[in-house]
VEXZA-443488 format. One record per residue: x, y, z of N, C-alpha, C, O, CB in turn; residue in one letter. Coordinates in steps of 0.1 Angstrom, whole numbers, plus 5000, padded with zeros to 4 digits. Glycine has a CB too. Layout:
BEGIN
XYZXYZXYZXYZXYZA...
This chain:
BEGIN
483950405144484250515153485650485160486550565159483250525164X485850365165486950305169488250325160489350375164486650165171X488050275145488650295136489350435133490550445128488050255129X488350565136488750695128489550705143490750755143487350835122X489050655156489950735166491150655168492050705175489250755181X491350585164492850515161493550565150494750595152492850365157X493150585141493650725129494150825133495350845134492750795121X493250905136493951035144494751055156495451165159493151105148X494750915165495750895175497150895167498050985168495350745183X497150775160498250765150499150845147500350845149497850735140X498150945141498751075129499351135142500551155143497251195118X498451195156499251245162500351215167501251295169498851275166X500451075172502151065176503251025162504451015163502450915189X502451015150503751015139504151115140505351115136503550985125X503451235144504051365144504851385154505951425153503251445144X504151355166504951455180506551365182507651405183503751455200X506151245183507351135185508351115174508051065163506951005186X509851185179510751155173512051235183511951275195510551215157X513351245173514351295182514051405192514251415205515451325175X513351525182512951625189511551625195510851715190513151715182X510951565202509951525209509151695207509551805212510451465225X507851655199506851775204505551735213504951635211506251865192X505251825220504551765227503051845221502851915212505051775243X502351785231500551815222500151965224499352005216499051715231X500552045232500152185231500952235223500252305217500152255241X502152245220502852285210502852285201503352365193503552275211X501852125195501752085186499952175178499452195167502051935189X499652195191498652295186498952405181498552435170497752315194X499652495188500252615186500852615170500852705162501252625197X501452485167502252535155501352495143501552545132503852455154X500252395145498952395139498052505134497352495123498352335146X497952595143497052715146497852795141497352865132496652745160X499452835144499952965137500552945126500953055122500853035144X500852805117500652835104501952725099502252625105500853025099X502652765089504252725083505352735097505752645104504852875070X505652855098506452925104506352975119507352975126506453015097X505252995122504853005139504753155139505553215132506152935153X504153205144504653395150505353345161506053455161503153535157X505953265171506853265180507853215179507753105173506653225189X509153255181510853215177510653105180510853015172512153285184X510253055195510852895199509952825192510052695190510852845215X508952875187508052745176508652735159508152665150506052785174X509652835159510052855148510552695138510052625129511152975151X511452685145511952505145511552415143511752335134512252445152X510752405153509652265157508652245148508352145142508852285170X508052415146506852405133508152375120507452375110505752595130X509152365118509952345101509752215105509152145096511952405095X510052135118510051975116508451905114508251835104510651915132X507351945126506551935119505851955105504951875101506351965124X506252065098505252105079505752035077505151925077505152235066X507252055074508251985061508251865065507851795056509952035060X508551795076508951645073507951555080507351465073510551615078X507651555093506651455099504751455094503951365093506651485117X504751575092502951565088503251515073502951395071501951765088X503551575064503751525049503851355049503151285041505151585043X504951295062505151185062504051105067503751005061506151155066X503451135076502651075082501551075077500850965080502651105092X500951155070499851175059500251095045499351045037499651335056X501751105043501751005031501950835033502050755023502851055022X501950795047501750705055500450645050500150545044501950745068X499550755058497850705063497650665048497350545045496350865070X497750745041497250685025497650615019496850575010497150755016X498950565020499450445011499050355020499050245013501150425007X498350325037498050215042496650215037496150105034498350205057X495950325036494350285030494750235016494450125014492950445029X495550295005495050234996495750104995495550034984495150304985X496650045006496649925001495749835007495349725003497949875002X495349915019494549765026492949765014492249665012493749805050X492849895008491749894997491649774988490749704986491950004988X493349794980493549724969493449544975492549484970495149774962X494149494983493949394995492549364992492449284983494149465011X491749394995490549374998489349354983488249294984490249495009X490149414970489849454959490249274955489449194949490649594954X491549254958492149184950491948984953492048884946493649254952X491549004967490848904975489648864975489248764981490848934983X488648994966487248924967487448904946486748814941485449064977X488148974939487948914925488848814920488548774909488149024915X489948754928490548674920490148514933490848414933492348734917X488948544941488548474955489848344960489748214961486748394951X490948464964492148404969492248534983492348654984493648394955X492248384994492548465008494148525007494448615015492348355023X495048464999496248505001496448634991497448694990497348384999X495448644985496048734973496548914980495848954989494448744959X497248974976497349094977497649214970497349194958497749084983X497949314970498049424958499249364948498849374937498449584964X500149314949500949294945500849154936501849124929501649314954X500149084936499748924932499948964920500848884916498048844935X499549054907499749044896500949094889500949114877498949084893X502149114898503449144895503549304892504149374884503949064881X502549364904502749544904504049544907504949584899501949644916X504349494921505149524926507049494920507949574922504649454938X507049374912507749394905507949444891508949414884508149324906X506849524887507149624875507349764883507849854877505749624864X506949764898507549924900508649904901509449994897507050014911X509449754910510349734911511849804902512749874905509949634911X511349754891512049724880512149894873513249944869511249584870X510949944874511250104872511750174876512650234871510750174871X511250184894512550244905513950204908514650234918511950244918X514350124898515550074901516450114887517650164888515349914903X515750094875516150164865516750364862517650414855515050134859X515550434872516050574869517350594886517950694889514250714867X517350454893518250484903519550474896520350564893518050414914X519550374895520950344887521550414877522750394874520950234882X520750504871520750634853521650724865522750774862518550744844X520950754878521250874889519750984885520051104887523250964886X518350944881517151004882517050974894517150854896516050974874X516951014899516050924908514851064912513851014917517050854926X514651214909513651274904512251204899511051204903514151334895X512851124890511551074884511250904885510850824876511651124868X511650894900511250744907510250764903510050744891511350694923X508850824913507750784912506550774902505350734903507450824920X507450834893507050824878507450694873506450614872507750934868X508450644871509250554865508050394877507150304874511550594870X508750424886507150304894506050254891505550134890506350344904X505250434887503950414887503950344868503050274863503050604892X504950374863504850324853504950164847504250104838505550394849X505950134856506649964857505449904860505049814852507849914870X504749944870503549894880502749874862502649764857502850054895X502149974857501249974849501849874837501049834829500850114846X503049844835503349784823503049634826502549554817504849824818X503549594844503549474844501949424842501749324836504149434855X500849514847499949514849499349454832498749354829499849634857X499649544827499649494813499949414805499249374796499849544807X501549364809501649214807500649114811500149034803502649164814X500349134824499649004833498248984827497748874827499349044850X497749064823496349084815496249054801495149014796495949224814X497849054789497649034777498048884780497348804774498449124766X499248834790499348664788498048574793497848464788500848604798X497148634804495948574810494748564804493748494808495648654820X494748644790493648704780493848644766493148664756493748864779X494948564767495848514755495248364752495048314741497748514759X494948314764494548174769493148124766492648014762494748164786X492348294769490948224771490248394777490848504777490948054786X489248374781488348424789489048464802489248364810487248344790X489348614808490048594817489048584836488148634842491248714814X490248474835489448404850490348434864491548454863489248194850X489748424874490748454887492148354886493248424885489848394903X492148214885493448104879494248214868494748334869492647934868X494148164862494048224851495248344850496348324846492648274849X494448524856495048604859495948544872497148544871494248704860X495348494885497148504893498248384884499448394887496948424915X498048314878499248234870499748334866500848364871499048124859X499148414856499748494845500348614856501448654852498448564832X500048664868500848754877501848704882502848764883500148794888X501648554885503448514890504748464878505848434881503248374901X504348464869504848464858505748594860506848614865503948464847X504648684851505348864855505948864861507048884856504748984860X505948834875506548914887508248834889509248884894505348884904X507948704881509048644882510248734872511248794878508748494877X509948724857509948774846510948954852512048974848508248764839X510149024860510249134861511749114878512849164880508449224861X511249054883512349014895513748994891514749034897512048884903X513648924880514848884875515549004864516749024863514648744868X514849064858514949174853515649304864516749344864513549194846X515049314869515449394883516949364890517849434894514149354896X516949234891518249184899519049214888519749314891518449014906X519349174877520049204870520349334867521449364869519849144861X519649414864520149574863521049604875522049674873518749674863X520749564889521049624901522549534898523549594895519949584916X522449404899524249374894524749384885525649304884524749274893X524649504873525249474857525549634863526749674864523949424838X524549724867524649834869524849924884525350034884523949854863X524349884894524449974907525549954909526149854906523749964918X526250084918527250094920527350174934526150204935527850134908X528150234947528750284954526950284962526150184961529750414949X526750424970525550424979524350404965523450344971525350604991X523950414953522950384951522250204955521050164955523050424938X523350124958523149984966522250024979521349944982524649914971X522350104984521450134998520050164997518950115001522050265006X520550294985518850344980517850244973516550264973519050464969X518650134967517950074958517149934970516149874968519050034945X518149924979517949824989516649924997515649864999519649784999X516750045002515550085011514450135003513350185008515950195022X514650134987513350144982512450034984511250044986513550164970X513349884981512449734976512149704989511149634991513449594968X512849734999512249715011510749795017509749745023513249755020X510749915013509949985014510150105023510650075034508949915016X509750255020510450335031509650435026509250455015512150355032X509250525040508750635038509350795040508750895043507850615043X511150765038511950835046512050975032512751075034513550725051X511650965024512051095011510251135011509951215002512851004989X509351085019508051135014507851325021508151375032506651015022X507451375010507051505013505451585009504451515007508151575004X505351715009504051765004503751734989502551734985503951925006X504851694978504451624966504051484971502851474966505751614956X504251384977504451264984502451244984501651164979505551285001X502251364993500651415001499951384993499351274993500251575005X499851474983499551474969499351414959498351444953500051494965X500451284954500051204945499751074953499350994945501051204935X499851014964499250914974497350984973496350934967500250934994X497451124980495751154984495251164970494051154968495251324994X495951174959494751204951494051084944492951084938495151304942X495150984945494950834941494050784950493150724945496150744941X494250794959493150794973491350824967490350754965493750944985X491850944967490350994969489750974956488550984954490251154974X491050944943490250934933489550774929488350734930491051004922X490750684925490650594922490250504937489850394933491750584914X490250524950490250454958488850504964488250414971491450464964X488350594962487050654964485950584958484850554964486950794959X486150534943485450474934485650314936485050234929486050524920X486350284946486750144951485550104963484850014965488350154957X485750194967484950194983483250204979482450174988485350364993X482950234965481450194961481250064955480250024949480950294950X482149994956481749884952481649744959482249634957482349874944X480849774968480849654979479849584975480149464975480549704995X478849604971477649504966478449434957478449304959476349574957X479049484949479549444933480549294938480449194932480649624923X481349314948482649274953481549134960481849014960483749414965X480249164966479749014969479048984964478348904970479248974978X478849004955478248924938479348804933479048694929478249084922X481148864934482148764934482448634941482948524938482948804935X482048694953482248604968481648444964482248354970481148684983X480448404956480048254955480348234941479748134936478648214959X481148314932481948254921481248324908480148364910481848084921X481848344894481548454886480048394879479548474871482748484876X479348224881478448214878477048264887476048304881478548094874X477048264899476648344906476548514904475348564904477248304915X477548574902477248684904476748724882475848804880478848764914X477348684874476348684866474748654863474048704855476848624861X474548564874472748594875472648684884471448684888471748464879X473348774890472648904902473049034889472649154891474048924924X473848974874473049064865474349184869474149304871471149084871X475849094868477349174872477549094859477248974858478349134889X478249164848479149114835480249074841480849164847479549214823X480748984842482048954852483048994851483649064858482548844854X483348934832484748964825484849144827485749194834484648914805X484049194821484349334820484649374834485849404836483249424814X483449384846483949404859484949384864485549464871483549364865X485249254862486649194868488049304861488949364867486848994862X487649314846488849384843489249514847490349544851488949394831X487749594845488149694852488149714872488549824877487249794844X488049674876488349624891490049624891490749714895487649444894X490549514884491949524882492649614877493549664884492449434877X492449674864493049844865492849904879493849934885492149964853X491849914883491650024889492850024902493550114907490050044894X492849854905493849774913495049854913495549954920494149634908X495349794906496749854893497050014897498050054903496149864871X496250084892496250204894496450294906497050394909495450224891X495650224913495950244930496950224935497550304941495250174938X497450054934498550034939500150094933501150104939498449914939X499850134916500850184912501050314921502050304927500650194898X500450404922500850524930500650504941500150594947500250624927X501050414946501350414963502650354965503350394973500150314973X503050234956504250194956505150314952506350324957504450074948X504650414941505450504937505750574945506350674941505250574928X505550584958505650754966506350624979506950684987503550904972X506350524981506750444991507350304994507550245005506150444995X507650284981508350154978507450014978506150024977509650134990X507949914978507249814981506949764993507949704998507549734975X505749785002505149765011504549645015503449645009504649835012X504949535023504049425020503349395033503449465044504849305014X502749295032501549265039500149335046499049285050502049225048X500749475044499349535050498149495042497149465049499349695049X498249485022497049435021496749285017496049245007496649525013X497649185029496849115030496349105048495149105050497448995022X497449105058497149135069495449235075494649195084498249195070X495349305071494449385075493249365073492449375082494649475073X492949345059491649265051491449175064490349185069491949175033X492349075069491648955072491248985087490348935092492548825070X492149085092491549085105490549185111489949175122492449095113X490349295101488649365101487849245101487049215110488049475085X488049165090487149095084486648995095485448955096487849025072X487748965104486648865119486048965123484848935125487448765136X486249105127485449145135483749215127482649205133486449255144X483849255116482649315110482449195102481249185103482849465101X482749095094482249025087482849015070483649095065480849075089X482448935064482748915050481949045044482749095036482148755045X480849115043480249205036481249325034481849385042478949245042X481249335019482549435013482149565016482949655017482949424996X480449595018480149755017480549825031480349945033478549785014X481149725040481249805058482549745057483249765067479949755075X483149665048484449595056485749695043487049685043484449335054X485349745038486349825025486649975031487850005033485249855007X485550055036485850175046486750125058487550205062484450255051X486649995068486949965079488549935075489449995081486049845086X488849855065489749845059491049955061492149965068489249825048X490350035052491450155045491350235058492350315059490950245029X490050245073490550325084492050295085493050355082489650305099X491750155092492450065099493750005093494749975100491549965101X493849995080495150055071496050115073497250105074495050135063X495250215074496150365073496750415090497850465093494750505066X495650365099496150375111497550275115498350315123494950355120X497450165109498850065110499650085102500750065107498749935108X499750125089500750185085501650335092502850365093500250205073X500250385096501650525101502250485117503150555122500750745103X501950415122501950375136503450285131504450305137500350285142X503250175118504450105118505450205114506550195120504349975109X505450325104506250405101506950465114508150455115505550485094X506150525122506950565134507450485145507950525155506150645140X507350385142508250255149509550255140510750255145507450085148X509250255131510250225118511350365122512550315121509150225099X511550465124512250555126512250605135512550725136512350625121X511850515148512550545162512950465169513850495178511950585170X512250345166512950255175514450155177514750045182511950185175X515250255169516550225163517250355164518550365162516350165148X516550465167516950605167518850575169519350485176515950715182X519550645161519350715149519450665136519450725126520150805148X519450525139519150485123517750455121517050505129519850345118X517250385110516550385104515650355097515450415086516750405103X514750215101514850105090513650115087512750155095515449955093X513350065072512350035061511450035067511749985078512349915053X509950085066508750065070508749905066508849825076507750165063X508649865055508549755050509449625062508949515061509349795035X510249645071510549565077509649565091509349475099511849565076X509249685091508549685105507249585099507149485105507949875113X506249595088505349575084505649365082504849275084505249695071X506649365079506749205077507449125095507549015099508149175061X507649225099507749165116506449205123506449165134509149225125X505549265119504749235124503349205117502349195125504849325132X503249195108502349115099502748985097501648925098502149185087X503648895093504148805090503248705102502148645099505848825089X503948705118502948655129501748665131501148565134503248685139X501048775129499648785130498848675118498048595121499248945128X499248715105498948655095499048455097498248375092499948735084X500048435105500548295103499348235116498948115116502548275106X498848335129497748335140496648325137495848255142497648425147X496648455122495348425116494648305110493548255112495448495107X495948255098495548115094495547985106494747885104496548085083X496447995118496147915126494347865134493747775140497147955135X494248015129492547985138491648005127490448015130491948135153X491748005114490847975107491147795103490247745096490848075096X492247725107491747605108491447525118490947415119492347555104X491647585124491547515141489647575140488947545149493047625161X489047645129487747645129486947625119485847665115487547725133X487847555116487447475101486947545087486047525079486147395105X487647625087487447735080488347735066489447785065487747845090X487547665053488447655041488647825033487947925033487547525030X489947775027490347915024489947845007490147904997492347975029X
C-alpha cells in the first residue's frame, strides 16, 4: 500500500515540478479536459503536461519496474547479490547499437538498434557459457563479463574512429542514461514490455525460491533448472533490452532496490518481485525529476542521479549486512 502511494506521489510531482510549475488543481483540470483543455490558459500547460512530462514520467515508472524486475530475476538465478540486469553484457550490446545508428546520424532507429545489441550480446553470453558445459550461474556471469568487455571496447572504438561534432554529447547522455527524448512511443514500447514480458516475471516467485538453496535443491522441488534458468534469462534479456532502448543505460536501480525491499518484506520472491517493481518505478521517476531540475536549466542524465544516489545506499547496505554477519 505504501509502495503504490509512493508511485502515484511520484508520478504526480514528475509532472507538476518543473520550469513551469503546475500546480494540483490545474493539473486536474487538464487531466479531465483532455489533449488540449476547453480553456485558453490551460491551453499550454496541458501541451507541457500530454506531450512531454506524463509520457516521461510514465516512461520513467516502467523502465524503474522493469529493471528493479530484471534485478531481482537476475539475483535469485545466477544466486549473486551483486548481479544486475546488465551482468550478462545487455548493457554493452545496447551500448554498442545505440552508438552505431548515432554516429550513421539514425538515430530514429536507436531503440531498435539497442533492443537489438542487447539481444545479440545476450546471445553471445549464452553460446560462449553453453560452449563449456551445462550452463551454470559461474559459468553464465564469466561468459557476461567477457561480452561486456568484448562489446565496451567495440563501442569506444566506433565513438573514436567515428563520432564527431554534438553527436559526442548524445552519445555521452545516452551511456549515461537519460530520459530527456522519451515520448507517447517511449509509453508504449517500455509498458508493453512491462506488462508483457515483465507480467510473466512477476509469476514466478515460487520458481525463483526453488533457486535460492542452489540448482540441486530446486531440481528435487521438481524445477528443470537448465531449461528454467535459460528461459528466465531471455526473458531477462528481453526485458531489459527494451528498457535500455527507450532510456539508455541505467544503473543501479536493479541492484539497489532488490536489496532494500528485500530487509523490509524478506527473501520470498512471490511479495518481494511486485514490491520491487512498485518501488522501482517510484525511484526511478522521482530520480528523473531531480535529474532535470535540480540544475534547472541544464540537465543531467538520470543515470547520474541514480549512481549518486544508489552508489551510498548500496555501499550502507553491504556495510550492515556484515556488521550482521550476513554472507553474500
Amino acid at each position: 500500500m505504501l509502495g503504490s502511494a509512493a508511485l502515484v506521489l511520484s508520478l504526480v510531482l514528475g509532472v507538476v515540478i518543473g520550469p513551469a510549475d503546475i500546480g494540483l488543481v490545474e493539473l486536474g483540470a487538464i487531466l479531465v479536459d483532455g489533449v488540449t483543455g476547453d480553456r485558453a490558459d490551460l491551453a499550454l500547460r496541458a501541451s507541457i503536461v500530454w506531450e512531454l512530462r506524463l509520457p516521461r514520467a510514465l516512461t520513467a515508472a516502467a523502465v524503474g519496474a522493469g529493471l528493479g524486475i530484471a534485478g531481482v530475476i537476475m539475483q535469485a538465478v545466477t544466486r549473486n547479490p551483486l548481479a544486475d540486469p546488465f551482468l550478462l553484457g545487455l548493457s554493452s550490446g545496447a551500448s554498442l547499437g545505440a552508438v552505431s545508428v548515432i554516429v550513421l546520424g539514425a538515430s530514429l532507429l536507436l531503440p531498435v538498434a539497442a533492443f537489438l545489441g542487447a539481444l545479440l550480446a545476450l546471445g553471445a553470453t549464452l553460446m560462449i557459457a553453453r560452449s563449456a558445459g551445462p550452463l551454470t550461474p559461474v559459468r553464465t556471469v564469466l561468459a557476461g563479463v567477457a561480452v561486456s568487455a568484448v562489446f565496451g571496447a567495440l563501442t569506444s572504438f566506433v565513438i573514436f574512429w567515428t563520432a564527431t561534432g554534438d553527436s559526442y554529447r548524445e552519445i555521452l547522455g545516452w551511456l549515461l542514461g537519460t530520459l530527456g527524448a522519451a515520448d507517447w512511443n517511449s509509453v508504449r514500447i517500455a509498458g508493453i514490455a512491462l506488462l508483457v514480458v515483465g507480467g510473466a516475471l512477476l509469476a514466478t516467485g515460487r520458481t525463483l525460491d526453488a533457486f535460492t538453496f542452489g540448482d540441486r535443491s530446486a531440481a528435487l522441488l521438481g524445477v528443470n533448472v537448465a531449461r528454467t534458468r535459460l528461459m528466465l534469462l531471455v526473458a531477462t534479456a528481453l526485458l531489459t533490452g527494451a528498457m535500455v532502448a527507450v532510456s539508455g543505460a541505467i544503473g543501479f536501480v536493479g541492484i539497489v532496490l532488490p536489496h532494500m525491499v528485500r530487509l523490509i518484506v524478506g527473501p520470498g520472491h512471490t511479495s518481494l518481485l511486485p514490491l520491487v517493481a512498485i518501488n522501482s518505478a517510484a525511484f526511478l521517476v522521482l530520480a528523473d525529476t531531480l535529474a532535470r531540475t535540480v540544475f534547472e536549466p541544464r540537465e543531467l542524465p538520470v543515470g547520474v542521479i541514480t549512481a549518486l544516489v544508489g552508489a551510498p545506499v548500496f555501499a550502507a547496505l553491504l556495510a550492515r549486512r556484515s556488521s550482521m554477519g550476513v554472507r553474500s
